[in-house]
MARBA-3410 file (N, C-alpha, C, O; in Angstrom, 1 decimal):
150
23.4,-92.8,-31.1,24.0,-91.7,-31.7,24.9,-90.9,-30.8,24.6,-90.7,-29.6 ~ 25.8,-90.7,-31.1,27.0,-90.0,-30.6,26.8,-88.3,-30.6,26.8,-87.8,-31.8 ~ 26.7,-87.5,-29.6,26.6,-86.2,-29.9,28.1,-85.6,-29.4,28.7,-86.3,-28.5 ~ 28.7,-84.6,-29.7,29.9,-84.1,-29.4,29.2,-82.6,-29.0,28.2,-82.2,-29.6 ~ 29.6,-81.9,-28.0,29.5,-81.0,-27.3,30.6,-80.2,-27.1,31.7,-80.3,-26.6
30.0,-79.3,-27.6,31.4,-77.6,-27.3,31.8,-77.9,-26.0,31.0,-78.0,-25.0 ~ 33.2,-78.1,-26.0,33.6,-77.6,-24.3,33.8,-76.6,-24.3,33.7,-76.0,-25.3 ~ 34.1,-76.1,-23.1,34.2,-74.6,-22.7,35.6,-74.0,-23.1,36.7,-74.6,-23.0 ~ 35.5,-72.9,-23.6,36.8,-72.3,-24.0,37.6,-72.6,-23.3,37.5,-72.9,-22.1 ~ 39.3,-72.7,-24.3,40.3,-73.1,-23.2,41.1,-71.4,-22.7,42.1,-71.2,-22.0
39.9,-70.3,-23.4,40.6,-68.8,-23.1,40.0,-68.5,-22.2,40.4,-67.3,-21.9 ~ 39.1,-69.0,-21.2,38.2,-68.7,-19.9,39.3,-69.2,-18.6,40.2,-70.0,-18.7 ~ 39.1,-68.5,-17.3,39.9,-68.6,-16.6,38.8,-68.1,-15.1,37.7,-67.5,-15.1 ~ 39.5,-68.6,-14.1,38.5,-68.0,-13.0,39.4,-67.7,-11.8,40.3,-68.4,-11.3 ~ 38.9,-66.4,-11.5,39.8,-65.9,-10.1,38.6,-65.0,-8.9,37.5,-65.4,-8.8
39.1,-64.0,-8.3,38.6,-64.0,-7.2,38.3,-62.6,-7.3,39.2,-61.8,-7.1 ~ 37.1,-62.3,-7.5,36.4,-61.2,-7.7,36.8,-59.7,-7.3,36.9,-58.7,-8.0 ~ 37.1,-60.0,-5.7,37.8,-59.5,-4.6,36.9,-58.5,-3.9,37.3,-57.5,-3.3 ~ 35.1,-59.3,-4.3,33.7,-59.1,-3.7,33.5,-59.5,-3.0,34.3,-60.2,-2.4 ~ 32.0,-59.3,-2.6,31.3,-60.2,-1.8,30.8,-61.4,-2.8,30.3,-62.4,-2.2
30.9,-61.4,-4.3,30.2,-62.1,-4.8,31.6,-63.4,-5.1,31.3,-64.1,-6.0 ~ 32.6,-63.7,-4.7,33.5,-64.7,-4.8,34.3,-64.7,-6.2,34.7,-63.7,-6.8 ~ 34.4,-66.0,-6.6,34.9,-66.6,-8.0,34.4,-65.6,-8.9,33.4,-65.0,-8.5 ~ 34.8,-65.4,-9.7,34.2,-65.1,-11.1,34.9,-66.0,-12.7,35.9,-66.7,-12.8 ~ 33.8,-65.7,-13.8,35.0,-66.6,-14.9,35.4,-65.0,-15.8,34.6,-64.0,-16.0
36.8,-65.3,-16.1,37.0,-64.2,-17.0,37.6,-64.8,-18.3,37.8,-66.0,-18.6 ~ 38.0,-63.3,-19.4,38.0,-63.9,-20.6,39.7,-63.6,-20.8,40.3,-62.5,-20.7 ~ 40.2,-64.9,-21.1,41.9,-64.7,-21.1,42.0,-64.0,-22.4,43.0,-63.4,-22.4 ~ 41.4,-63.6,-23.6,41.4,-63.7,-24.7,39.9,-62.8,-25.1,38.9,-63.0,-24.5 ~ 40.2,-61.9,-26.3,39.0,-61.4,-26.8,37.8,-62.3,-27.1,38.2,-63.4,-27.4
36.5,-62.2,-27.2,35.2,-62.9,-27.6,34.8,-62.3,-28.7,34.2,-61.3,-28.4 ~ 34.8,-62.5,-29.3,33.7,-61.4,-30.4,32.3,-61.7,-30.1,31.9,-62.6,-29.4 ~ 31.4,-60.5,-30.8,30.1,-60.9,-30.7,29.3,-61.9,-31.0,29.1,-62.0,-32.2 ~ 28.7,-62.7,-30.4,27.9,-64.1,-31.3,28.6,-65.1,-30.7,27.9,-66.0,-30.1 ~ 29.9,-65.1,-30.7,30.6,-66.2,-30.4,29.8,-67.2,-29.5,28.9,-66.6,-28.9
29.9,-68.3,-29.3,29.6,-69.8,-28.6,30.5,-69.7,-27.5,31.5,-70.3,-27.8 ~ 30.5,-69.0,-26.2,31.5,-68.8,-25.2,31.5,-70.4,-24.5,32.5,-71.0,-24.1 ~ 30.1,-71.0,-24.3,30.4,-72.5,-23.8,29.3,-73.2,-23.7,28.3,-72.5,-23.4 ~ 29.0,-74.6,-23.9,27.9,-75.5,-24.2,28.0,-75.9,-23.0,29.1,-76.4,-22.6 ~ 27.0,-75.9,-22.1,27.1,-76.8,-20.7,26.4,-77.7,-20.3,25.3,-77.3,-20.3
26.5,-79.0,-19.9,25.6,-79.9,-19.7,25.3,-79.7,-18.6,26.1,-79.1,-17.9 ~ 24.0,-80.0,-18.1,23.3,-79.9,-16.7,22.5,-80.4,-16.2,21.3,-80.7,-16.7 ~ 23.1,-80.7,-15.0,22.2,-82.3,-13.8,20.6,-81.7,-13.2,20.6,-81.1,-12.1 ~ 19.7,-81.9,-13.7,18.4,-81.7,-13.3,18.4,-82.0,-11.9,19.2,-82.8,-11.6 ~ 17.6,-81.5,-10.7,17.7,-81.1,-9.8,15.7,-81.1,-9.5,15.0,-80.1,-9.6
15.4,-82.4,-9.0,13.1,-81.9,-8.5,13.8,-81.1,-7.6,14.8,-81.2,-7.1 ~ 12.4,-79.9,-7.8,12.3,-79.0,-6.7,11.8,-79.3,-5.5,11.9,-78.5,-4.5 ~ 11.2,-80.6,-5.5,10.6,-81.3,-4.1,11.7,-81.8,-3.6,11.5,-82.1,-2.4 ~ 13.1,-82.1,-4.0,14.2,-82.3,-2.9,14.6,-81.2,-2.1,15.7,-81.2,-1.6 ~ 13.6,-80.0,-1.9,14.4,-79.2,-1.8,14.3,-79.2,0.0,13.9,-80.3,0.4
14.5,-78.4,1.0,15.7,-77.3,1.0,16.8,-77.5,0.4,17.6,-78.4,0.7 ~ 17.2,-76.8,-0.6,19.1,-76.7,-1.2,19.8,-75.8,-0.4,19.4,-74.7,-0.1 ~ 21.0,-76.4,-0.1,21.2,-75.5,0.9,21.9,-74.5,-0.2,22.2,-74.6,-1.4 ~ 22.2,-73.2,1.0,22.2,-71.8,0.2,23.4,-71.5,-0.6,23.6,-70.4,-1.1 ~ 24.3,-72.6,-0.8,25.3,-72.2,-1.9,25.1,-73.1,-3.5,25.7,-73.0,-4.6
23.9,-74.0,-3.1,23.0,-75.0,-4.6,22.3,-73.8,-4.7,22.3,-73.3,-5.8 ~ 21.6,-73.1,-3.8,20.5,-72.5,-4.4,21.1,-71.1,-5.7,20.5,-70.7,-6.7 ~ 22.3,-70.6,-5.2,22.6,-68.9,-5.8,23.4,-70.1,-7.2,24.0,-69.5,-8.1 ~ 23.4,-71.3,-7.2,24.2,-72.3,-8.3,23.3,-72.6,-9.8,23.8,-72.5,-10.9 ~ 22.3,-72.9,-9.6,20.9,-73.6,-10.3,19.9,-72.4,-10.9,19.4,-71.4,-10.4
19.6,-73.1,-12.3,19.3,-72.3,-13.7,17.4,-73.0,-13.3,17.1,-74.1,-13.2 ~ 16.9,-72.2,-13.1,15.4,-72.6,-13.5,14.9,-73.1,-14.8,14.9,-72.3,-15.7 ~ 14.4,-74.3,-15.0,14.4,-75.4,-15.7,13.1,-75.6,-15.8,12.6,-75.2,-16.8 ~ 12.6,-76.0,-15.1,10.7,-76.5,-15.2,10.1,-76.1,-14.3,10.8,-75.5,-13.4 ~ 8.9,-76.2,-14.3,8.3,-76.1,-13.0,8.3,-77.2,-12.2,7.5,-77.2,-11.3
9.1,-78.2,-12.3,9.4,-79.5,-11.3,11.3,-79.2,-10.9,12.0,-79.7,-10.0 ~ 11.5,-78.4,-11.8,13.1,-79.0,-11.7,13.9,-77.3,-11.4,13.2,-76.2,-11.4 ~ 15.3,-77.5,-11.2,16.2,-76.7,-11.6,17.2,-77.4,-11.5,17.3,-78.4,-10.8 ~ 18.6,-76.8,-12.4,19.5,-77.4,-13.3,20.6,-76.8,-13.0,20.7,-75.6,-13.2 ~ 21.9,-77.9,-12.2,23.3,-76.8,-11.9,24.2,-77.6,-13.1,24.4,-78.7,-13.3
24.4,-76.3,-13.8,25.0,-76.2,-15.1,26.6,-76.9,-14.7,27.2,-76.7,-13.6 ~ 27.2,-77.8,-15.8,28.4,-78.2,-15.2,29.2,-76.7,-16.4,28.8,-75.8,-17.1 ~ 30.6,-77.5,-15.6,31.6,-76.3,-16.7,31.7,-75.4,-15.6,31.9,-75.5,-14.4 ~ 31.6,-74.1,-16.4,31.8,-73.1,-16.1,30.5,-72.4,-15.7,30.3,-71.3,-15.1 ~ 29.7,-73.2,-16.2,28.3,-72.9,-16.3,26.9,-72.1,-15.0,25.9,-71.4,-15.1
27.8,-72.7,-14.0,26.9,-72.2,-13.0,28.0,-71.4,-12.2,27.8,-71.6,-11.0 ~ 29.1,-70.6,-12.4,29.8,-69.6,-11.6,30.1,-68.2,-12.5,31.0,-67.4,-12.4 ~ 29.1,-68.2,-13.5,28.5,-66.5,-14.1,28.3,-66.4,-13.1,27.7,-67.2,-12.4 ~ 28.9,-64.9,-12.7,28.1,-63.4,-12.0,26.9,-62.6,-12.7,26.8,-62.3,-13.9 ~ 26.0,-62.3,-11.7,25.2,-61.8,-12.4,25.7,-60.2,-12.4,26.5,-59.7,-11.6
25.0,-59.3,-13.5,25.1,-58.0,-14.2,24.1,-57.5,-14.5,23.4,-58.0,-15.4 ~ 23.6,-56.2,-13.9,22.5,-55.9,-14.7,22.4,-55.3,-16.3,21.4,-54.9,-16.8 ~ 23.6,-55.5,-16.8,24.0,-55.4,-18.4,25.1,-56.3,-18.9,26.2,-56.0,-19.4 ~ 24.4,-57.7,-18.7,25.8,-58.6,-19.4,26.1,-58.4,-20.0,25.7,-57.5,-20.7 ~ 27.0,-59.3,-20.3,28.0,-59.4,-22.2,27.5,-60.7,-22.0,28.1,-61.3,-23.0
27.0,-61.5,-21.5,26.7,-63.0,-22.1,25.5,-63.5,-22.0,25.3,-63.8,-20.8 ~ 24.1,-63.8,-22.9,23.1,-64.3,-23.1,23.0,-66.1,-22.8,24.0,-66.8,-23.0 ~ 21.8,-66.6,-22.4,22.5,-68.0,-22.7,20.9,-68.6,-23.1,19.9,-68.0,-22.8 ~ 21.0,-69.9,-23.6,19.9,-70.7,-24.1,19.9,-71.7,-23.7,21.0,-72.3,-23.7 ~ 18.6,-72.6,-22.9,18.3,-73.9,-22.4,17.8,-74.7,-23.8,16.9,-74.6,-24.6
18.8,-75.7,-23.4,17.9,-76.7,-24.4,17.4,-77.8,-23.7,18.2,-78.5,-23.0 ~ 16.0,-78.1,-23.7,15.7,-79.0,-22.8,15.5,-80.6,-22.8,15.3,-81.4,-21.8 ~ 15.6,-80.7,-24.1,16.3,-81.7,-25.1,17.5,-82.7,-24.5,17.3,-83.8,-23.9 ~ 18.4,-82.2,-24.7,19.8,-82.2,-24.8,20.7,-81.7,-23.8,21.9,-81.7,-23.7 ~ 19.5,-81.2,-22.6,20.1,-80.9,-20.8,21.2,-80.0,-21.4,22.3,-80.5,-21.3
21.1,-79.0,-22.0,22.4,-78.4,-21.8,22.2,-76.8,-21.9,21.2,-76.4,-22.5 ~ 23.0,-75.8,-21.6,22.9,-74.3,-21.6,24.0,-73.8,-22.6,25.1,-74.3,-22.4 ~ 24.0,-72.8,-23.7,24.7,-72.6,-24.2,24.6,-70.8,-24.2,23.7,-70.0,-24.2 ~ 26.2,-70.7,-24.0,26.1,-69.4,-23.6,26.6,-68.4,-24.5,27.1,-69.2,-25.4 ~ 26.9,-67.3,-25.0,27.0,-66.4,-26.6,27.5,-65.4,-26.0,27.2,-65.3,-24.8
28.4,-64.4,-26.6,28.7,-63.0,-26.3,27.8,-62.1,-26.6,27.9,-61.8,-27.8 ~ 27.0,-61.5,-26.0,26.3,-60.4,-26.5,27.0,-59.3,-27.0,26.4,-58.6,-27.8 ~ 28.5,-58.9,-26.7,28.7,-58.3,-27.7,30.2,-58.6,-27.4,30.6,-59.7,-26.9 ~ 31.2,-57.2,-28.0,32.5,-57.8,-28.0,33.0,-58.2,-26.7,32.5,-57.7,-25.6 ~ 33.7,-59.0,-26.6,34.1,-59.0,-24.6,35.8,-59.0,-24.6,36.5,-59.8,-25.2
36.2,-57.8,-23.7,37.9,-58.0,-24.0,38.9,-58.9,-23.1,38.4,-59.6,-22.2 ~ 39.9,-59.0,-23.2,40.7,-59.8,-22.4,40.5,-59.0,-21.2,40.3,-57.8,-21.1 ~ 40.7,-60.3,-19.9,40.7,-60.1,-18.8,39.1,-59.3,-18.3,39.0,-58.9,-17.2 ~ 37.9,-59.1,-19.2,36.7,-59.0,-18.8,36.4,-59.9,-17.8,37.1,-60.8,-17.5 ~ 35.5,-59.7,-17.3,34.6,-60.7,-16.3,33.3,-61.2,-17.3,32.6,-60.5,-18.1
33.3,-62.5,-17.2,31.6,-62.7,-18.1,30.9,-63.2,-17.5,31.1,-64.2,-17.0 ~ 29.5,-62.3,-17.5,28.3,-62.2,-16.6,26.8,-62.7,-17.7,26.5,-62.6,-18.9 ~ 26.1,-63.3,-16.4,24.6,-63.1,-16.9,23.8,-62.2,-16.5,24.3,-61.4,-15.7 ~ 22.5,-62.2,-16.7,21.8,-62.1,-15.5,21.0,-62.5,-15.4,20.3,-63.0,-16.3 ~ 20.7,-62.6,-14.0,19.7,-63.9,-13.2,18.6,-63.2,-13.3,17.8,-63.6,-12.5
18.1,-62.2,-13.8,16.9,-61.0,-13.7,16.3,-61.2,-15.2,15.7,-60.3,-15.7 ~ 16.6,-62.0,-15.8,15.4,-61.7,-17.2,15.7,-63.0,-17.6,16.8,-63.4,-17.3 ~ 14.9,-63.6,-18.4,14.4,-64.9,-19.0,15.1,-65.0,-20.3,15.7,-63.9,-20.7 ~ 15.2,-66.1,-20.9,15.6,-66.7,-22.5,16.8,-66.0,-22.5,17.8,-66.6,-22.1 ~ 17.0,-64.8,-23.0,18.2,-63.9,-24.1,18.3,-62.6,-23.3,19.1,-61.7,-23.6
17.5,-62.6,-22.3,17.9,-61.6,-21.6,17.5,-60.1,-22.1,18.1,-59.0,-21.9 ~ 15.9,-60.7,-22.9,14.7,-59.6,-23.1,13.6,-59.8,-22.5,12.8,-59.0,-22.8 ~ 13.2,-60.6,-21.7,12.3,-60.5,-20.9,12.5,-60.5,-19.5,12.9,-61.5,-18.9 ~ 12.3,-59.4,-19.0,12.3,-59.3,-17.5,11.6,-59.7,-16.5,10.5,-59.4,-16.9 ~ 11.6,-60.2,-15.4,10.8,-61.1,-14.5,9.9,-60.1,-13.9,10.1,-58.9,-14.2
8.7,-60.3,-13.2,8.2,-59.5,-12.4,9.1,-59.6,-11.3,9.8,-58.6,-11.2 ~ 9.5,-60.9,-10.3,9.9,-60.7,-9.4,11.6,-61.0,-9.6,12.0,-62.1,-10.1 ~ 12.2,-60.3,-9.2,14.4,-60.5,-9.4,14.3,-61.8,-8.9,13.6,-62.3,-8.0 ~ 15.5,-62.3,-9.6,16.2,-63.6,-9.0,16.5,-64.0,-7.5,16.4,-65.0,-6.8 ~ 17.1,-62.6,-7.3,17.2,-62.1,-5.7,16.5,-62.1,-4.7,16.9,-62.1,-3.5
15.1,-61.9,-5.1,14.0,-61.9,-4.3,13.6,-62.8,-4.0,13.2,-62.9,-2.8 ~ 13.4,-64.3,-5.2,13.0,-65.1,-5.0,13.6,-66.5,-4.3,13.0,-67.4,-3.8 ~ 15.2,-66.2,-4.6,15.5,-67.5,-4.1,16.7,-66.5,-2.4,17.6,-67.1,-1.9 ~ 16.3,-65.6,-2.1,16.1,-64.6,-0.8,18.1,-65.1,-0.8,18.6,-66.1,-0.1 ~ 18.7,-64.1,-1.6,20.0,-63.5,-1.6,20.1,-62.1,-1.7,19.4,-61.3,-2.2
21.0,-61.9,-1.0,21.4,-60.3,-1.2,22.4,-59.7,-2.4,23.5,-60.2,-2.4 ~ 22.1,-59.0,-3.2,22.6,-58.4,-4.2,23.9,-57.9,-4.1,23.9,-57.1,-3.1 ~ 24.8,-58.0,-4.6,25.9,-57.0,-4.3,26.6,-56.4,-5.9,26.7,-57.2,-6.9 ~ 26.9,-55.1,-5.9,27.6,-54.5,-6.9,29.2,-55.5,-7.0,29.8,-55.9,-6.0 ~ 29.6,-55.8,-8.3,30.6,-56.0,-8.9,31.7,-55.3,-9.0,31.9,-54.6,-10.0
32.7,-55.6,-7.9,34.2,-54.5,-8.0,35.1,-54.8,-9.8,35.4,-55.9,-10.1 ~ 35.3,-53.5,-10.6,35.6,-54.1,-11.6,37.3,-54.3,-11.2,37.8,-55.0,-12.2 ~ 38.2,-54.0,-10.2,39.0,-54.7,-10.3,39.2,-55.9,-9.6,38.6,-56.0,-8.5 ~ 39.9,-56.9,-9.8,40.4,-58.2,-9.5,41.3,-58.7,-9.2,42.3,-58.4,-9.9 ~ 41.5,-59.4,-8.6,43.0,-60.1,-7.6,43.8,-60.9,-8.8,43.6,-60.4,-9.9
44.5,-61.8,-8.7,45.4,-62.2,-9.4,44.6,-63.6,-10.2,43.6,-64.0,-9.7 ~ 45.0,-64.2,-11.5,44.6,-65.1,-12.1,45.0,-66.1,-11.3,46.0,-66.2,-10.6 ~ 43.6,-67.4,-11.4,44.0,-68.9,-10.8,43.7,-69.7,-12.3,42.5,-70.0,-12.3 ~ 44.1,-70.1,-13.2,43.3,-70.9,-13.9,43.3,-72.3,-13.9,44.1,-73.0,-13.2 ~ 42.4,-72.6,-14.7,42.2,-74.0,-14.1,42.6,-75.0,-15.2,42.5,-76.3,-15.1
END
């Protein structure tokens, strides 16, 4: 069976935060709410290979308790937010993350997750993302350097 898979918007673009936090993806083009911003396939990863060194580790979606998963696409260079505009869903099925606008998102937005709450981004962790995989947090400058797209 043949599955076809959303690629990633051709209205997404990524440039240079002009943080501490690097790249970001932004939106060339309005999102509406709901929208399917991108379907991402992702390479499972045992957690017993680990040490990852520290730029796999801030990359990779927790997946099982054996695994975690660096999202291809666009998929694993979301910034995190502590009030995204973008929710996302594991399918575990079908190895892939699909990510949605939580609400409208405007041109030249930045689109964020966050790495601090589970499924849709109503359940909050006891312990932050930050704590556990031992990164330092930085605030998001909302202006930005010039477009690179890809």
């Amino acid at each position: 069976m043949i599955e076809i898979l959303t690629a990633a918007r051709p209205t997404l673009f990524i440039q240079d935060t002009g943080t501490a936090l690097g790249r970001g993806v932004y939106a060339a083009a309005p999102i509406p709410v709901g929208e399917v911003v991108e379907v991402a396939p992702v390479v499972l990863l045992a957690l017993d290979s680990q040490p990852f060194p520290g730029v796999v580790r801030r990359l990779v979606y927790n997946w099982s308790q054996t695994h975690v998963a660096l999202a291809l696409g666009y998929g694993s260079l979301y910034n995190h937010n502590d009030q995204p505009n973008l929710h996302f869903k594991r399918d575990l099925k079908k190895l892939t993350v699909s990510f949605y606008a939580r609400h409208e998102i405007g041109a030249g937005e930045q689109l964020t997750i966050s790495y601090d709450y589970t499924g849709e981004g109503t359940n909050p962790r006891k312990r932050s993302w930050f704590e556990i995989h031992q990164v330092e947090k930085v605030a998001i400058d909302p202006n930005h350097a010039d477009k690179e797209t890809l």
